[in-house]
N, C-alpha and C positions, 0 to 999 in steps of 0.2 A: 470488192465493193458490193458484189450481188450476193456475196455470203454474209456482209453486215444486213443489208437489208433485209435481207431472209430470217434475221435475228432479230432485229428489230420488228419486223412482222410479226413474229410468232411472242415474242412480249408483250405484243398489245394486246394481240386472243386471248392469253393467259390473262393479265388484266382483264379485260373484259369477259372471260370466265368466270372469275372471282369479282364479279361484278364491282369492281374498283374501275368502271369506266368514266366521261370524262363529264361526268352527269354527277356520279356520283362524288368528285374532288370539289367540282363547284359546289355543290349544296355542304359538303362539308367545310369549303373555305370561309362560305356565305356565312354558313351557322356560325363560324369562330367571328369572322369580321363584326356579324352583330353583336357578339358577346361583347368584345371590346369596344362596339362603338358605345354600345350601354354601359361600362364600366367610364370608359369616359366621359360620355354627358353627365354620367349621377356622379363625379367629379367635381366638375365643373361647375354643376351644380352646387353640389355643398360648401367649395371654395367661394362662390359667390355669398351664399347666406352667411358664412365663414365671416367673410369682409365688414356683411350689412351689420351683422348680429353675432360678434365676441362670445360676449356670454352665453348665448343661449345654445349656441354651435359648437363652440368648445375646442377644434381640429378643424386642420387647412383639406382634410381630405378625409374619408370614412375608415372606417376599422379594418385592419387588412385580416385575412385569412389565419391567420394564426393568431390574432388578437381571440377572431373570433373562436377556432377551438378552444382557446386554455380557458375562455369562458365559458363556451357549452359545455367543457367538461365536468365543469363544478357542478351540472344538474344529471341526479338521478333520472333519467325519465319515466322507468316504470311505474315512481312512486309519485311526479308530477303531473297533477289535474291542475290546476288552476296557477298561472307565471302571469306576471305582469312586469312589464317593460319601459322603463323610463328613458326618457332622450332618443326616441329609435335612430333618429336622422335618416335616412336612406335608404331604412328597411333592412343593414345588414345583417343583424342577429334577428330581426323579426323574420327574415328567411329561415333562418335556421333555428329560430323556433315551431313556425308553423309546421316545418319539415319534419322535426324532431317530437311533437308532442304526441302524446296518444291518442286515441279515437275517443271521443268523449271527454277531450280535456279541452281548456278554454283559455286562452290568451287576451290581456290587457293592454294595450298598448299607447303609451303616451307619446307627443310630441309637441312642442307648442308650436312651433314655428309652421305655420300655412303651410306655404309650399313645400315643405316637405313632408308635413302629413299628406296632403294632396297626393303626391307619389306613391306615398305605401296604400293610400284607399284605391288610388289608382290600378294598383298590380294585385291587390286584395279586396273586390272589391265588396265581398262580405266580410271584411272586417272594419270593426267602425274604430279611430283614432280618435282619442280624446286629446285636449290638449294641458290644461293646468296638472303636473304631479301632485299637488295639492289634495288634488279633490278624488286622489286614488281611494282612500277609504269610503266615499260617497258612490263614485260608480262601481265597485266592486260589491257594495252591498245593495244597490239596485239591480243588480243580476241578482240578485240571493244566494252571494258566494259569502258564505262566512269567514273564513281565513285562505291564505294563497300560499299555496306550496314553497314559491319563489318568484324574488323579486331581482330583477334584470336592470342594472342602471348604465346608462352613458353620461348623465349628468356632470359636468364641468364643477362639481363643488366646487374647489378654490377660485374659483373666479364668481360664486354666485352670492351674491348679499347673505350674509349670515344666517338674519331672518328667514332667508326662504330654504333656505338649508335646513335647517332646525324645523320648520313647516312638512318639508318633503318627506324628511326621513321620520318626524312625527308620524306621519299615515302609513307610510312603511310601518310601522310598528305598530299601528290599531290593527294593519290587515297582515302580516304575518303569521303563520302559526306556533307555535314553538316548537324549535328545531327547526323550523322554516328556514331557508337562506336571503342575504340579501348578497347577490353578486355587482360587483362593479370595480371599475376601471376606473384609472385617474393617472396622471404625468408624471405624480411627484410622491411623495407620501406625506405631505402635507396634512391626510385627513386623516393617518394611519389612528392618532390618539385621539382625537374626536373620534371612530368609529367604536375604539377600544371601551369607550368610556360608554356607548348603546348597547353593546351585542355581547353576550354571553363567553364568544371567541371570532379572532379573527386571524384571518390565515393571509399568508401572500407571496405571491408569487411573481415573475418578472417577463415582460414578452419585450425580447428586444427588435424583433422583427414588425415594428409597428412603428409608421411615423407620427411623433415622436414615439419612441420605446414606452410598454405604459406597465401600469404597479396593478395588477390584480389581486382584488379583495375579495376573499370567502367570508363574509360574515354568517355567523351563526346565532338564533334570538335563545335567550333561555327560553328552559322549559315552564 
């Protein structure tokens, strides 16, 4: 019994050597527990807007982690200065865009829905959140940004009135450059020939680790 202990004593020195003592597990517990209690409330969150607002939310839950690479992978960064972002909801790919962009490059960010602009002004709070996708050729060229690298969508097409479909992706295409991208996600491929019939080419690809599983589109504008 005094040989376990003896064992046990000198385990803890070495822990506490290696400064893994009991200071530093709690603040590492802490940091995780907060990660998830954040991944949770902005859940919750969104499930609620989800409920209020179908259309405009589009998912019972945000973009999971592999939605979100196969979409940042479609963006060159080096050669991206100016992306704008339609439907952020909760700031997922707005994270990994602000993360990803270059020094002197500038992000556009749309949402309509209040409270969940609120949130990304919130955690960004020098970045300003617009709301109608509409009016992206308007605020893009009141910065005095002539065309945008890349455009970022979450937008629920199939569930949005036609009209505003045809609206949206009109300003997508005043502010695009050619060769510009327009990247986005969707459930179905519902919009595959409606995009085919805008963009010079379109690419697609499939993330099934997303609830629901979603269709990724590389649109490319002609030159």
């Amino acid at each position: 019994m005094n040989a376990y202990y003896g064992r046990l004593i000198k385990n803890i020195k070495k822990l506490k050597d290696r400064r893994l003592s009991g200071r530093y597990w709690r603040m590492a517990f802490q940091s995780r527990s907060e990660k998830m209690f954040s991944l949770v409330t902005e859940g919750a969150i969104f499930l609620k807007r989800f409920v209020k607002k179908p259309r405009q939310v589009g998912s019972v839950i945000p973009s999971s982690s592999f939605l979100t690479k196969a979409m940042m992978s479609k963006i060159k960064w080096d050669d991206a200065c100016y992306v704008a972002e339609l439907g952020a909801g909760t700031g997922v790919f707005t994270r990994a865009i602000v993360r990803s962009l270059k020094p002197g490059g500038k992000v556009f960010v749309f949402e309509i829905d209040q409270t969940l602009r609120a949130m990304i002004e919130n955690e960004y709070p020098r970045l300003k959140v617009y709301g109608d996708a509409t009016e992206l050729h308007r605020v893009v060229g009141d910065h005095g940004v002539d065309k945008l690298d890349y455009v970022v969508s979450s937008l629920p097409f199939a569930v949005l009135p036609p009209r505003a479909t045809a609206s949206i992706l009109d300003a997508v295409d005043k502010c695009l450059k050619p060769g510009g991208k327009f990247i986005a996600y969707q459930y179905s491929m519902h919009m595959k020939s409606y995009f085919e019939k805008r963009f010079k080419s379109v690419r697609m690809s499939f993330v099934l680790y997303n609830v629901p599983p979603a269709f990724v589109y590389e649109c490319t504008k002609g030159e």
